[in-house]
C-alpha positions in Angstrom: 78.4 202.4 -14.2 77.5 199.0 -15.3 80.5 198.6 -17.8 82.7 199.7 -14.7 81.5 197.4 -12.3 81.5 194.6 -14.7 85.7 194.7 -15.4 86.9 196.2 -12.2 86.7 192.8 -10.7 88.6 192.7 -7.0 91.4 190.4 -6.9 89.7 187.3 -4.9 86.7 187.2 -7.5 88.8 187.3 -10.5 91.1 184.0 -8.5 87.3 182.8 -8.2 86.6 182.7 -11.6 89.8 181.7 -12.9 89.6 178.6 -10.5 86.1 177.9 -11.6 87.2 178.1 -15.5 90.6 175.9 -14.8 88.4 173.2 -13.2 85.2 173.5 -16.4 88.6 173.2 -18.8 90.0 169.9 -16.5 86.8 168.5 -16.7 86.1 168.9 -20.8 89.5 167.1 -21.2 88.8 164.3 -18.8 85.7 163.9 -20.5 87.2 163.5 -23.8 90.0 161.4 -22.7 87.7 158.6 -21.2 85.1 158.4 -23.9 85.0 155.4 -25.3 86.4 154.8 -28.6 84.7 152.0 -30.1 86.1 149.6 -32.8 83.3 149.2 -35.5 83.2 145.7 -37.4 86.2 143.3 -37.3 85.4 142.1 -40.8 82.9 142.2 -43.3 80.2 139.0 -42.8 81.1 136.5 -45.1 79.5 138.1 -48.3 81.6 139.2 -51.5 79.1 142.5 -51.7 79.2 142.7 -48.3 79.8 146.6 -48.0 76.4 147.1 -49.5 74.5 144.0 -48.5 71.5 143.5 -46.1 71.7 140.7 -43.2 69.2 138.8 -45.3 71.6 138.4 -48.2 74.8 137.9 -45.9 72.9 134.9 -44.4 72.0 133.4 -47.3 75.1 133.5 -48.6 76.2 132.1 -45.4 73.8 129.4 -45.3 74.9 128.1 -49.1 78.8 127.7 -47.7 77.7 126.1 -45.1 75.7 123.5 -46.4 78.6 122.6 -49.1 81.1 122.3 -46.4 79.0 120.0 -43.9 78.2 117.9 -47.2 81.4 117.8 -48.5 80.9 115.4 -51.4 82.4 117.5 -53.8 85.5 117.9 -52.1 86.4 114.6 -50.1 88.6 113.2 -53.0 90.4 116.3 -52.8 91.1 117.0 -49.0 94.1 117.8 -48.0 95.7 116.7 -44.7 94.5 116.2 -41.1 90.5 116.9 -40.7 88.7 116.6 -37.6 84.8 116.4 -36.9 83.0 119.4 -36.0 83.4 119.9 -31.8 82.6 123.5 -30.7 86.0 125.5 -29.8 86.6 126.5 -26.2 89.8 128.2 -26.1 92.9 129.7 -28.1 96.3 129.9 -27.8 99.5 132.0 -29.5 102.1 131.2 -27.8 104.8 133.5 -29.7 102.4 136.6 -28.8 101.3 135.4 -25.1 97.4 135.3 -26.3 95.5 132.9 -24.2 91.7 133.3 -24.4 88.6 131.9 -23.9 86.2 131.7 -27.1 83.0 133.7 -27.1 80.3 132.7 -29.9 80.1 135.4 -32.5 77.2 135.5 -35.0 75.8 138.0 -37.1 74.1 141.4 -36.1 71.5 143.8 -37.6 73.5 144.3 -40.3 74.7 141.6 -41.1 78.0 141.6 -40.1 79.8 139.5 -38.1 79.6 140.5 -34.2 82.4 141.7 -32.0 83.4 140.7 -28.6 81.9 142.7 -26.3 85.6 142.6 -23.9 88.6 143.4 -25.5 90.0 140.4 -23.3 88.1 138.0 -25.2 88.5 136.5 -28.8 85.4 135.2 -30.8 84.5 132.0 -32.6 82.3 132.9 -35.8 79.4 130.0 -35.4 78.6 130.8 -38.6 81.9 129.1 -40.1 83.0 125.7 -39.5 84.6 124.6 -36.3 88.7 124.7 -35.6 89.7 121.5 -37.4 86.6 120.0 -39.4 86.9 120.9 -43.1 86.9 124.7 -44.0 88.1 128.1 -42.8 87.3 128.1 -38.9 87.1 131.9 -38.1 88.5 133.7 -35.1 88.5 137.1 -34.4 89.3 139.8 -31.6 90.4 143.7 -31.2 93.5 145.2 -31.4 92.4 147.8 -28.9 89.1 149.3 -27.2 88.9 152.7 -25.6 92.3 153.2 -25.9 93.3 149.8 -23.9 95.1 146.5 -25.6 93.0 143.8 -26.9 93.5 140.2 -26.9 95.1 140.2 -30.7 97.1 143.4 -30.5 100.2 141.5 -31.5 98.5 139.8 -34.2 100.4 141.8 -37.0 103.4 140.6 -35.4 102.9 137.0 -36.2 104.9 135.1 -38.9 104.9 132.2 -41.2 105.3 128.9 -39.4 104.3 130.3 -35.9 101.8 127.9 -34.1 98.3 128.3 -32.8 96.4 126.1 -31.0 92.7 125.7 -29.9 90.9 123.7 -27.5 87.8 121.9 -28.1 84.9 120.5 -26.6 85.7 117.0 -27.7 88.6 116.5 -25.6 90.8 117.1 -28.6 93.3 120.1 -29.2 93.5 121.4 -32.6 97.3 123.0 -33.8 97.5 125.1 -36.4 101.0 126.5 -38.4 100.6 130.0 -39.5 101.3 130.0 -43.7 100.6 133.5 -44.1 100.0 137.1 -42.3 98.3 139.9 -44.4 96.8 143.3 -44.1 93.9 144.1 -46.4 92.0 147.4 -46.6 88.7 147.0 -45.5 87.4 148.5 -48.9 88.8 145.6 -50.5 88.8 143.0 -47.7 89.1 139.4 -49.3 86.0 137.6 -48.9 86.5 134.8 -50.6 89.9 134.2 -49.6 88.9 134.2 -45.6 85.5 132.4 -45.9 85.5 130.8 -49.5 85.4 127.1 -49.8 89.2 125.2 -48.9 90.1 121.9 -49.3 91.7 121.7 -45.8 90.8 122.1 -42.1 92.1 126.4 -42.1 92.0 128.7 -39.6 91.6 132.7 -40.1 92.5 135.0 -37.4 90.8 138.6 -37.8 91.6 141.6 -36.5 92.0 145.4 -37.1 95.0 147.3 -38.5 96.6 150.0 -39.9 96.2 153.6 -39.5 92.9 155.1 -37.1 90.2 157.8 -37.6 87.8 158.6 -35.0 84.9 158.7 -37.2 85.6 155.4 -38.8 87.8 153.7 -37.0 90.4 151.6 -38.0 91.2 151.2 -42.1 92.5 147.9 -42.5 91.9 144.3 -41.5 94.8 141.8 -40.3 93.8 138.6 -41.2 96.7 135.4 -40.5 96.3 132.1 -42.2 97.0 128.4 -40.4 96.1 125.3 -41.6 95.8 122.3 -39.1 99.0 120.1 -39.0 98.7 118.4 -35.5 95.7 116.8 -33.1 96.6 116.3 -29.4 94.1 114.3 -27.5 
């Protein structure tokens, strides 16, 4: 009696359930569809073991480059080009890839990596770096995409030799910057030196995420572009 009554449904309860199962299945997917996808650390923090190092070690290693690039005695003879005093950064352009964006101040976390921006919209200054235009490789940074919507530098790959960038500062004064090189680096083997190591011009490295995506991991490659500063607008 039971096994009868339980599959010799009438026809409105069996509508009934299939409704009820159609919306449970609409609901999983939605679910799914709008969970955030987050996009884990732009770049490694400025440490050449960085993959296996603790925030303590990142910021000392941090603290040592900075300290030779404010003193810059042992590079003055040998500066290259136009080099401006440091003046926090307020904004960045690209013109050839319509960015235009405000500059959020990005330090480091836990971890000791460098932070994100917390809105895809935004790009980040790295404080711990020099400014856009004093001596040394100035770091910028912003996503390619966040929960499945554009970021600010999701043309970045696109970018080529010579294009220009240019980034407001506090000082009044506008720094511009020529693009001499566009890469894409595994993040396994992401060049520390070459991004945050000591240069004998005013640089600029623009960071972002590239290459192909896993869900547990994220993205598997870092774009990085290379400018050094060839103008000053006041």
């Amino acid at each position: 009696m039971f096994g009868s009554s339980r599959w010799n449904l009438s026809r409105p309860v069996r509508a009934l359930i299939a409704v009820g199962l159609a919306i449970i299945g609409a609901v999983l997917v939605w679910t799914a569809l709008t969970r955030p996808i987050p996009e884990p650390s732009l770049a490694p923090a400025p440490n050449d073991q960085s993959t296996q190092s603790t925030s303590s070690s990142a910021r000392e290693t941090i603290a040592k480059r900075r300290t030779a690039g404010t003193d810059k005695t042992d590079v003055r003879d040998r500066t290259k080009g136009l080099v401006l005093p440091e003046s926090d950064p307020v904004t960045v352009s690209i013109p050839r890839i319509g960015v235009h964006s405000r500059l959020i101040e990005l330090g480091l976390n836990e971890d000791g990596e460098m932070d994100v921006p917390q809105d895809p919209a935004d790009a980040g200054w790295f404080t711990e770096g020099p400014t856009p235009g004093a001596l040394g490789p100035a770091v910028i940074a912003g996503h390619v995409t966040w929960n499945r919507v554009h970021g600010v530098f999701y043309r970045l790959g696109t970018m080529r030799h010579g294009d220009q960038v240019t980034v407001d500062r506090k000082d009044g004064k506008t720094a511009v910057f020529t693009v001499t090189r566009v890469a894409r680096f595994s993040k396994s083997r992401f060049p520390t030196g070459a991004v945050y190591g000591r240069i004998d011009h005013a640089g600029l490295r623009l960071i972002t995420c590239g290459g192909s995506y896993d869900a547990s991991n994220g993205y598997r490659d870092n774009i990085v572009v290379f400018a050094k500063l060839q103008a000053v607008r006041e």
